[in-house]
C-alpha positions in Angstrom: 25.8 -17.4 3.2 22.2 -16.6 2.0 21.8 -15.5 -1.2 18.8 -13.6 -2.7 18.4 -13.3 -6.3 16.7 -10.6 -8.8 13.2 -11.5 -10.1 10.8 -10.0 -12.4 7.0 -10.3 -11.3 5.2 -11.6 -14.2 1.8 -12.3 -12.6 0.5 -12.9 -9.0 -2.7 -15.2 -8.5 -5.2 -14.1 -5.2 -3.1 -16.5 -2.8 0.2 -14.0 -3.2 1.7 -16.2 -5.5 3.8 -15.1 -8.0 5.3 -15.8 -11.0 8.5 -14.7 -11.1 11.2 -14.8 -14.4 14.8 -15.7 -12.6 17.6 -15.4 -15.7 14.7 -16.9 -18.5 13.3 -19.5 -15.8 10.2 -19.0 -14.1 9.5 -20.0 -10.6 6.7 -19.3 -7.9 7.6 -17.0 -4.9 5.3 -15.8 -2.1 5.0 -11.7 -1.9 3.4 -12.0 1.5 6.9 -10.1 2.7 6.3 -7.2 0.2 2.6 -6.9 -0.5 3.4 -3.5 -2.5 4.9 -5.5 -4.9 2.9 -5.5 -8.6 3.7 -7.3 -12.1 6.4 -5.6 -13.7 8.5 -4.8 -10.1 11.9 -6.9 -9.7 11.8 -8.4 -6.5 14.9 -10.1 -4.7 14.0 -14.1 -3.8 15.0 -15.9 -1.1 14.2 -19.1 -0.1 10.6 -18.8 -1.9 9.8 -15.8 -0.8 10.1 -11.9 -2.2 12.1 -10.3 0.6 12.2 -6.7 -1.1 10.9 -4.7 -4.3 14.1 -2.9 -5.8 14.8 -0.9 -9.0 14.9 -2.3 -12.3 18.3 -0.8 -12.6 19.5 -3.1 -9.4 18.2 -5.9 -10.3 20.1 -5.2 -13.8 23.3 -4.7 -12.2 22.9 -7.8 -9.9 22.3 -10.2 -12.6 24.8 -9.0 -14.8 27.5 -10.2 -12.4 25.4 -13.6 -12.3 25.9 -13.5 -15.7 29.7 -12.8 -15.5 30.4 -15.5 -12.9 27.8 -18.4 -14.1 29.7 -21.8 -12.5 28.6 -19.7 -9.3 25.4 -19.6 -9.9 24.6 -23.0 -12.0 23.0 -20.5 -14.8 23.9 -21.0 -18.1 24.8 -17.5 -20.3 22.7 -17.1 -23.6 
């Protein structure tokens, strides 16, 4: 099962890098798949990679259920 997780774009260098905040945790994903996307979109990640932009409102919703089941998701709850 593939799983793709809510990220918020917090800046994107001129290689279509991003820097993307994952539950407090930043990381580096490529938006060559969603070239639309812009600091300040949420962005699901998969494997490195923004796959889609979606509403802040999904994203919300997503990683509040990461938050509820964190042993599933190795995060820890703050």
């Amino acid at each position: 099962m593939c799983l793709a997780i809510p990220a918020k774009i917090a800046s994107i260098d001129e290689n279509n890098l991003a820097t993307v905040d994952i539950l407090g945790v930043t990381r580096q994903a490529s938006i060559d798949l969603t070239p639309q996307a812009q600091v300040g979109d949420y962005v699901l990640v998969h494997a490195g990679f923004a796959i889609e932009v979606v509403s802040e409102e999904h994203a919300q919703e997503t990683l509040d259920l990461i938050r509820e089941f964190p042993e599933l998701a190795d995060v820890e709850t703050a």
